[in-house]
N, C-alpha and C positions, 0 to 999 in steps of 0.2 A: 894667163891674160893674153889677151890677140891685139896686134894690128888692127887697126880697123881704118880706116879711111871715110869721112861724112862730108855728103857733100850736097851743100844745102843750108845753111843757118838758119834761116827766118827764126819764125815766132815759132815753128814748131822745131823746127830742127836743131836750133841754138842749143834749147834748155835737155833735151834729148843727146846731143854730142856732150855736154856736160857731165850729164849722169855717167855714162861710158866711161867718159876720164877719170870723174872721183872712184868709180867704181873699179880703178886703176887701171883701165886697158890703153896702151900709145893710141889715142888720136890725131888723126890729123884732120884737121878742114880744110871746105873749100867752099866758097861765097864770091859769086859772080860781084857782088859789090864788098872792099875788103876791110870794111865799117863795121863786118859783123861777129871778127874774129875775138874781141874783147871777153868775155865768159868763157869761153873754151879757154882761151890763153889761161888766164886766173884759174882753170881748174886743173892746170897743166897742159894742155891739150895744144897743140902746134898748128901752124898754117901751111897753105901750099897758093903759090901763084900761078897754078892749072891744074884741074883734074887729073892730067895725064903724070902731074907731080906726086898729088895726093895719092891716089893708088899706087905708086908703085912700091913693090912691095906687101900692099895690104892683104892680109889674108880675108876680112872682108869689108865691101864697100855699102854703105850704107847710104840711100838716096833719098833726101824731101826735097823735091822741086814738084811746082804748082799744076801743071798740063803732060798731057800725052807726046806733045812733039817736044819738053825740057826732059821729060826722061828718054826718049827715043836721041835727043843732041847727046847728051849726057851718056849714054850706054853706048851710041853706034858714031859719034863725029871722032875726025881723025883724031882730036887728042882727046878722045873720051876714052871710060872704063874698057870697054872691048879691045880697045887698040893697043894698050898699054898696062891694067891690070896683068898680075901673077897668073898664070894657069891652073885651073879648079880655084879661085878665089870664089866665096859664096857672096852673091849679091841679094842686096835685101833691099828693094823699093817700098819704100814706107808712102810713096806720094799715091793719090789719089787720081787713077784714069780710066781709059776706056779698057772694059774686060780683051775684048778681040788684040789693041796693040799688045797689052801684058802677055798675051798667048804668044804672039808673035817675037817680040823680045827674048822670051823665055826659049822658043825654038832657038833663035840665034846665038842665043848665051850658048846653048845646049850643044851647038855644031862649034865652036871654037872653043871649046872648055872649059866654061864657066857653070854654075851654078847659079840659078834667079829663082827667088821668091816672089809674091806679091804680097806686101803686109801693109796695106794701106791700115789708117789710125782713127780712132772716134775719141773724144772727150776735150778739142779744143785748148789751149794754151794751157788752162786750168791742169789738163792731163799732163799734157808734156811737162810743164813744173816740177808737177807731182810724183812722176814717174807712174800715174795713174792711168794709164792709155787702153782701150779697148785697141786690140788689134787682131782683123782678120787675116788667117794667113792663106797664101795658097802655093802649092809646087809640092815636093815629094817629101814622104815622111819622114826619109832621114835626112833631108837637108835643113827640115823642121826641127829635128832634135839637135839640126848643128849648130843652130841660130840661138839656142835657149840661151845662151849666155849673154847674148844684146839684148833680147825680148824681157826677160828676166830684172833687166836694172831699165826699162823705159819704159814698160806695162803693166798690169793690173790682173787683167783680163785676155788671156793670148789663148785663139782657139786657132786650131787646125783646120780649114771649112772645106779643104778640097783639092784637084790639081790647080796647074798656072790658073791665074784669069777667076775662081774663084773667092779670090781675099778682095779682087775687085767688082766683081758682083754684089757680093754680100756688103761692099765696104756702099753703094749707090743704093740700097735697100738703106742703107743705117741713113743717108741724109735722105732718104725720100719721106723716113721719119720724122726726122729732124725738124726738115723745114714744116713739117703738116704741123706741127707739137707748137713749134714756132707762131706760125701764122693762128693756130687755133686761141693759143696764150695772147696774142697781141688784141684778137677780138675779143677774148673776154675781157682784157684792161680796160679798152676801149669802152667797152658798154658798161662796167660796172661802172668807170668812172662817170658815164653820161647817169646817171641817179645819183651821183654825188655820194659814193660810197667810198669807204675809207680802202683805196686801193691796198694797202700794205697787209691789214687786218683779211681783207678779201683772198688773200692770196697766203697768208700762213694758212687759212682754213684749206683753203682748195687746194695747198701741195699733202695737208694729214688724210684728204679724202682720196676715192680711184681718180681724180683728176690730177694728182701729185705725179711730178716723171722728173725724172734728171734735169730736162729742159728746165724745168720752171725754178728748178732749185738755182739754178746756176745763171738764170738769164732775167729771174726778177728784179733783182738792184739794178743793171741795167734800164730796162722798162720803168721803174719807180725815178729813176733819176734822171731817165732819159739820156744816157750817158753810153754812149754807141762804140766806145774804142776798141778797134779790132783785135779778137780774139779768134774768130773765123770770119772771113770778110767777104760782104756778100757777092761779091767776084767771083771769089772760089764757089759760094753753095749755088749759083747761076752756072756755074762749069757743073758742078757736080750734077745737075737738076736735068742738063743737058745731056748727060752720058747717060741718065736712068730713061729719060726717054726713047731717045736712040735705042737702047738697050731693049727695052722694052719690046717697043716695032719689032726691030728683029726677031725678038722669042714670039713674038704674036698674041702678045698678053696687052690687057688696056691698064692704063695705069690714068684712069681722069682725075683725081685728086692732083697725081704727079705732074699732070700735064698743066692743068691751074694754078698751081705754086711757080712752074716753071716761069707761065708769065707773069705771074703778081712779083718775080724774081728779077727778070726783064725790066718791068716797071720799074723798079726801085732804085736798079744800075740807070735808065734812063734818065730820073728826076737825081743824077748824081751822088745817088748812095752807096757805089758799089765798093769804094772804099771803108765803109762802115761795116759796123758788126751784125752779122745774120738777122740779129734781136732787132735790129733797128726797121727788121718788116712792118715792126708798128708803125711807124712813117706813114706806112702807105696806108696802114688800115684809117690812121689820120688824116689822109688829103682825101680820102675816099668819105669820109664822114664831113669833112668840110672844117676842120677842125686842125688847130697850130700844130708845124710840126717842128718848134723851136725848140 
């Protein structure tokens, strides 16, 4: 059993420090707001009132915080992991950012002697619970095989897709999915409902059919109920949407589906949705229809 240091609770990273704990490795956390130390504690799992507490000692430090500049504060501020983390501790950023910083990070880690992954996550709160997590990795093959023992109790689905900056690429592919699956389900509710079709009956049929995906399994009670609680908030897949664009430019590839979610994304944060759940794109397919969006 390892050390480990998580630093990050939210909604994903809570139920994810848990697993680790019951699965018997010393946790410690750490939660910019310290509301969120409740489950870890209960699983045995300890606090820290700074990063630079939590790590020390950790042999490895495990990161979900939201954007590119919370993991770059996080990895390089004076009392972040860099500064005060053990030497060779292996770091495993689970959050979700731009390919190019994670490259960058990963060189710095590499000059002061650390080890960095990139293992951003797909499957939403649901995953994290479950210990069901699609997770891409990226950095070197045996830092990969160093990590199976975290990946192991908080994923499902753990592939190796490359060096640094890869598990982030692949990870802006998985919601470039996402959201298209997303916005495509919201307009079929939308229409089936406008004929006055029994929406629920509509949608067991079309998840036994090729129109059937994970999305639809997992986001139609939502949609049926209209019940938007964040599971992934359209904040985050507006950031996400954001870096596959960007991303994109750069390689010189068109991504126009990408580019149209990204504003029908826009929009939604606009009319004050961006607290809500992804699912809740229906929203918009609904003010776009002229139609309630209570």
């Amino acid at each position: 059993m390892s050390s480990i240091a998580f630093i990050g609770l939210g909604v994903m990273g809570s139920p994810m420090a848990v697993h680790l704990a019951n699965a018997g490795h010393d946790v410690t956390g750490y939660n910019i707001t310290p509301h969120k130390y409740g489950p870890l504690k209960e699983a045995g799992g300890g606090s820290a009132d700074s990063i630079a507490e939590a790590v020390s000692g950790a042999e490895i430090v495990c990161v979900m915080v939201p954007d590119s500049p919370d993991v770059r504060d996080v990895l390089t501020g004076d009392n972040g992991v860099f500064a005060n983390a053990k030497p060779n501790a292996l770091i495993i950023d689970f959050s979700s950012i731009r390919p190019d910083v994670t490259i960058e990070l990963a060189e710095e880690a590499a000059a002061k002697g650390f080890r960095l992954l990139d293992a951003p996550v797909s499957g939403g709160e649901a995953g994290a619970k479950n210990a069901a997590l699609s997770i891409m990795v990226g950095g070197s093959a045996e830092d990969f095989a160093a990590a199976a023992e975290v990946f192991d109790h908080v994923g499902k689905t753990v592939v190796h897709v490359g060096p640094s900056g890869a598990g982030q690429t692949v990870k802006a592919a998985n919601q470039l999915i996402v959201a298209a699956n997303i916005q495509a389900l919201s307009e079929a509710v939308v229409f089936v409902e406008s004929y006055g079709v029994d929406v629920e009956a509509a949608l067991e049929v079309l998840g036994g059919g090729l129109a059937g995906s994970a999305v639809l399994n997992q986001k139609r009670s939502n949609m049926l109920n209209r019940s938007f609680d964040p599971g992934f908030r359209i904040d985050l897949h507006h950031k996400d949407l954001g870096i596959v664009t960007a991303a994109a430019r750069e390689a010189g590839v068109v991504v126009p589906v990408g580019s149209l979610l990204a504003q029908l994304m826009a929009a939604a944060r606009a009319q004050g949705d961006g607290g809500l759940d992804h699912s809740a794109l229906l929203r918009g397919v609904e003010r776009l229809s002229g139609r309630s969006t209570t």
